[in-house]
N, C-alpha and C positions, 0 to 999 in steps of 0.2 A: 071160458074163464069164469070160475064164481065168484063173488061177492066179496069174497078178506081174498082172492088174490089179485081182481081187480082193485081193492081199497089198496095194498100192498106197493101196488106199480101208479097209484094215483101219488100215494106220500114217497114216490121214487125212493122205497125199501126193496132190493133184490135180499131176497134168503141167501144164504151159503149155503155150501155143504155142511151137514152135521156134522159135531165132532164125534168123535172115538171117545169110547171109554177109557179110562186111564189106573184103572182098578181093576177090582172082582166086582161090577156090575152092570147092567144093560142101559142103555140110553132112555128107554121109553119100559113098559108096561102099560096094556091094553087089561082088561078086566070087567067084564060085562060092558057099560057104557062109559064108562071110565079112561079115559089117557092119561098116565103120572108120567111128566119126565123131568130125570132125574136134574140133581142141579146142575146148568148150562155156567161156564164162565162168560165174559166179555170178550172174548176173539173177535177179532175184525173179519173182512172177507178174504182178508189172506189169510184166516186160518190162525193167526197170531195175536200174542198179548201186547198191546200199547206198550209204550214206556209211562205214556200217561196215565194208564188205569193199573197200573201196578203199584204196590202200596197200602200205603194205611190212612183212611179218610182222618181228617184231622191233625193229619203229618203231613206228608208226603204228597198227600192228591187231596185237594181242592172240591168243594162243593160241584162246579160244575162239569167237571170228569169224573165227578162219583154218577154223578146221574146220565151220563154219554156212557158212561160202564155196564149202570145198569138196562140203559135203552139196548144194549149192545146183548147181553144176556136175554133180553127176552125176544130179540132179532132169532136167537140160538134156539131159544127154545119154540119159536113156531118154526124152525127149521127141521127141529127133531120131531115135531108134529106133523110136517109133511111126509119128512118118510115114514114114519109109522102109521100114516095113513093112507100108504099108497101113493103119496103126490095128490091127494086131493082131500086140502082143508075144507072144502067144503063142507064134508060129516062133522066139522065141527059144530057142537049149539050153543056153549057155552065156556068160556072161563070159569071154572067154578073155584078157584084158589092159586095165588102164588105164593109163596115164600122168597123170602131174600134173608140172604149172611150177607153183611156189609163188614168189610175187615177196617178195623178202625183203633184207636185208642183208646183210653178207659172212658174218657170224660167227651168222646163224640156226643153229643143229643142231639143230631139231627139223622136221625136213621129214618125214619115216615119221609121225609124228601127228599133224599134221595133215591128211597125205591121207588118212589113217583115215578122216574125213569120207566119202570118197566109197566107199572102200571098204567099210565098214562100213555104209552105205546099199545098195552091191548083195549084199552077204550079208544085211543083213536083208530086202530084196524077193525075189531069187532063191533063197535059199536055199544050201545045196550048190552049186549050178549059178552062185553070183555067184561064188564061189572064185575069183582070177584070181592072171597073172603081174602084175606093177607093176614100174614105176621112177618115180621123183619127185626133181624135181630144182628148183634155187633159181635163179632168172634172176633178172635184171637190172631188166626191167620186165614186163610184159602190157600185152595192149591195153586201154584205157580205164581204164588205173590198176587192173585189178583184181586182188584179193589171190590169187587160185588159177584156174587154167582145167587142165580134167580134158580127156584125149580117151580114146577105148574103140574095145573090138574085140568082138565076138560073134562066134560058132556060131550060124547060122539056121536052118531046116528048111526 
C-alpha cells in the first residue's frame, strides 16, 4: 500500500468506482507527465446525486453541503486518478491544479469556501504535494442539478 492510499484508509475515504462519461468525452487524459481529469460531479458511493447536493448554492443548498459536495467531487476525481493509473496513485507527485463550477445564484460570494471542500481534501491526503493552483467559478447550472463539479491536473511519474 503506498502513502495517499494509506493516508486515504487512515481519513476512512474508500474511492468508488469512476464514473462514465455522460458526453463526447474521456474521463482522464494522460500527456507526458500530466493527468487532466475531466470535471468529477458529487456522487456518493452508490454512484448517485444527494438530494442534498442538488441545486443552487445560495438557494436551495446551504453552505455546508456545498462543501460535503465538493469534498465529494474530489473523492471522484482521485477515483478517476486511480484508474488511469492503473490502481496505483502512488505515480502521483503532485496536484498541480483544480478547478471547481459551483452552481449558485447571482449574488453567491462565497465560492473560495466552498471549494475548500475539495481542496482541503487533497492537502489532507497528499499532503505538501496536494498544494495546487485553483480557480472556482459560479455557473449557471451543472449537469444533473449538481451543486459543485471539481476537475484536476496531476504531476505523474
Amino acid at each position: 500500500m503506498n502513502a495517499i492510499e494509506s493516508r486515504l484508509a487512515e481519513l476512512g475515504i474508500t474511492l468508488p468506482s469512476p464514473a462514465a462519461p455522460v458526453a463526447n468525452y474521456v474521463p482522464y487524459v494522460i500527456t507526458g507527465q500530466l493527468l487532466v481529469i475531466s470535471g468529477q460531479l458529487c456522487f456518493g458511493m452508490d454512484g448517485k446525486l444527494a438530494d442534498r447536493h442538488k441545486g443552487k448554492l445560495g438557494a436551495e443548498i446551504f453552505n455546508e453541503a456545498g462543501l460535503e459536495a465538493a469534498k465529494l467531487c474530489a473523492i471522484n476525481v482521485l477515483a478517476q486518478a486511480r484508474a488511469a493509473l492503473g490502481g496505483d496513485l502512488g505515480r502521483i507527485q503532485r496536484c498541480v491544479r483544480l478547478g471547481g463550477f459551483i452552481n449558485c445564484v447571482p449574488h453567491f460570494a462565497a465560492l473560495p469556501a466552498i471549494m475548500n471542500g475539495a481542496s482541503d481534501l487533497m492537502v489532507e491526503v497528499l499532503g505538501e504535494k496536494g498544494r495546487h493552483a485553483r480557480s472556482t467559478i459560479g455557473v449557471a447550472e451543472l449537469p444533473a442539478d449538481a451543486a459543485v463539479e471539481v476537475e484536476a491536473m496531476f504531476e505523474i511519474a
